[in-house]
N, C-alpha and C positions, 0 to 999 in steps of 0.2 A: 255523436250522431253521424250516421252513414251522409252519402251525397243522394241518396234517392230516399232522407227524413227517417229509415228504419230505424229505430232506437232500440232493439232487442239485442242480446249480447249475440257474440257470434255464435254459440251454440245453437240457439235457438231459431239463428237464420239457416242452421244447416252447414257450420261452415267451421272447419277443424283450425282452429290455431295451430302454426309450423313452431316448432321448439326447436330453436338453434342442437345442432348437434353435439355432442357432449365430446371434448376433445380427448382421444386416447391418452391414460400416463402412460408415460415409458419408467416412469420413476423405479416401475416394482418391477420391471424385466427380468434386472437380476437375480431378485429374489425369488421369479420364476423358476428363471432357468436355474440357478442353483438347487431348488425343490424337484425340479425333471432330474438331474443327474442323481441326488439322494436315492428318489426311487427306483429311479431305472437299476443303480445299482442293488437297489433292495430286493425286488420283485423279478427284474428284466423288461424285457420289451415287452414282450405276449400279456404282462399281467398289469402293463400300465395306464392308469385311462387319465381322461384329463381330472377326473373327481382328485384320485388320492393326488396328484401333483396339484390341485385346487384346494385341499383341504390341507397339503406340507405346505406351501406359502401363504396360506391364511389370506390364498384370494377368492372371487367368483368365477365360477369356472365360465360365464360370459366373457368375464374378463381376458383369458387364453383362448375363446376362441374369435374372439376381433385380434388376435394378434399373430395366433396361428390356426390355420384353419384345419389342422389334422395332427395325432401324437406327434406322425413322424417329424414332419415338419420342426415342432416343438426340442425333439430331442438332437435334431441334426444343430440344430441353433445353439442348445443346449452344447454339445460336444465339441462345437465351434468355438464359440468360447468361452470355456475350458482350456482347449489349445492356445487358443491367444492370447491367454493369461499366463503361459508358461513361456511365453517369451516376447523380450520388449524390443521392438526394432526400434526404436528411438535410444536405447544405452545396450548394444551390442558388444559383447566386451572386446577387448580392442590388445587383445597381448605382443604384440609386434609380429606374431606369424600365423596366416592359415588355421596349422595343427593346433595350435595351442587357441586360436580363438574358437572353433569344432568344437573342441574339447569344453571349451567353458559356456557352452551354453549350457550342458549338463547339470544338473541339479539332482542331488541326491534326493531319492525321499525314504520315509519310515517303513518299515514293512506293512504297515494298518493303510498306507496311503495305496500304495504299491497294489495291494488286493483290492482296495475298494475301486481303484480307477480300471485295471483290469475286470473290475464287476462290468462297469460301463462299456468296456469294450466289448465283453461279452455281449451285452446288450445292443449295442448297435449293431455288431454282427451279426444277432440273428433278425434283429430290423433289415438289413442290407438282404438278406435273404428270404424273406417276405416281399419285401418290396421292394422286387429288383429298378423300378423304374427310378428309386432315390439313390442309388449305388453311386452315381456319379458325386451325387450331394454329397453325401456322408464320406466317399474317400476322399473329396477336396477338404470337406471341414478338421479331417483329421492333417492330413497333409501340406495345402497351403502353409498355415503362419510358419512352419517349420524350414518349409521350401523357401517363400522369402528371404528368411534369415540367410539362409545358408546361400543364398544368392546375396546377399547385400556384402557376406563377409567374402565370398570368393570375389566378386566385384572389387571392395577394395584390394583384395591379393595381387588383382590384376593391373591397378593402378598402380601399385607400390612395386613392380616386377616383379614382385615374388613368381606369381603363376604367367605360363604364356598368353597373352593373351588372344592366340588362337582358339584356346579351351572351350569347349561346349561348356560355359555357364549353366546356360536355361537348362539341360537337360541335368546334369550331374548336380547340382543345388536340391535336385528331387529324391536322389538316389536311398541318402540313408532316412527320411522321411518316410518316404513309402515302404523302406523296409523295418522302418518301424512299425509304421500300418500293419503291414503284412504278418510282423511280429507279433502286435498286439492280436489283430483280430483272427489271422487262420492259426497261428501258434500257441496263441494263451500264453503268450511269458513277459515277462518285463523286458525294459528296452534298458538297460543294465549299462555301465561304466565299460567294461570290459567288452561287450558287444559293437558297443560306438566307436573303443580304441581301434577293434578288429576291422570298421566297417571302414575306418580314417585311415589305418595306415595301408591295408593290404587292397582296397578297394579305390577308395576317393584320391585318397593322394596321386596313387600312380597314374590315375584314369585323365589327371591333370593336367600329370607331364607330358600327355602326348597329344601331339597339332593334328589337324587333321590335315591329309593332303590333299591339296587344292584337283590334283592332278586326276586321283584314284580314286577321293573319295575314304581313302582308308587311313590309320594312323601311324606315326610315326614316334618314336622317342627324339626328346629334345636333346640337340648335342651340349656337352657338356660333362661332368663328372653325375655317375649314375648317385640315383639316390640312395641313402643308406637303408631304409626298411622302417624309419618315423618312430624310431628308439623316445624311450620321453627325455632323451637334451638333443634329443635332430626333430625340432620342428620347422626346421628349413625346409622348401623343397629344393633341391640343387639346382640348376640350369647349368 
């Protein structure tokens, strides 16, 4: 009974019972997003809606959209990670130099895997060009975990003296990242073993050895014996 004797249910007075809100799972995210990358690789961007990635994860397509409000959204999250699954900052491999840690972040794959993740590249890239306003999204999600990495191991290079620690870190930890990006998405080709030695020795490494000066603003080589050219038994850098 109410305080003013009404005994009728609350419908009847007019008055909507509040139903606590139903709390999002995160449980199936995964399972999401791993159904976004299937398609997008299958169909691409243009032919993806949220139905067929609703009906590959065997969810509601309500369900995707309390969690992303638009495909792209969906597939930029989706491609993120992706990349963060291809690399763990928490066991960084750790070989006593620079070169040889670069190097082993590397991971072979199959030729089936190699086509199908180039599928998805494709796919974002014509996302990216649709919708130029998520460009920024979509090159960090490719880019970032990779950049980290490659910041955390020049980081340590530079603790251990290997590297000067004048060294532009933040900007050069981006370098072959993004030319991966660029590889993936305006090139169409894989980011290949051979690619990444070319990018380590003739690019990254030497861009290392040099301070910047204080004075000019410009760079200088580090005195010392020059470097040999990051042969695979000189993963040193010299100083």
């Amino acid at each position: 009974m109410t305080r003013d004797g009404d005994t009728r249910d609350p419908a009847a007075r007019g008055e909507v019972p509040v139903r606590p809100g139903r709390k999002r799972d995160h449980s199936r995210d995964g399972d999401i997003l791993d159904a976004t990358l299937e398609v997008l690789a299958d169909v691409g961007f243009s032919r993806l809606t949220m139905d067929l990635v609703a009906a590959r994860a065997g969810a509601g397509k309500a369900t995707l959209y309390r969690r992303w409000p638009s495909k792209a959204e969906l597939v930029i999250d989706a491609v993120a990670r992706m990349k963060r699954n291809q690399v763990d900052l928490e066991h960084l491999p750790d070989t006593g130099t620079l070169r040889g840690d670069l190097l082993g972040l590397f991971r072979p794959q199959s030729v089936g895997e190699s086509e199908r993740r180039l599928r998805i590249m494709a796919g974002l890239a014509s996302m990216l060009v649709e919708d130029r306003a998520l460009a920024d999204a979509g090159t960090a999600a490719i880019v970032r975990p990779w950049a980290e990495a490659h910041h955390a191991l020049m980081r340590r290079a530079v603790d251990r003296g290997e590297v000067p620690a004048t060294a532009d870190i933040d900007t050069l930890s981006q370098v072959v990242p993004s030319m991966a990006a660029f590889r993936a998405l305006v090139q169409r080709a894989p980011f290949d073993r051979d690619f990444l030695v070319s990018m380590v020795d003739g690019v990254l490494l030497p861009a290392l050895r040099h301070a910047p000066d204080q004075s000019t603003g410009s760079t200088r080589p580090q005195s010392g014996a020059p470097w040999s050219g990051g042969g695979e038994d000189d993963d040193r850098i010299q100083r």
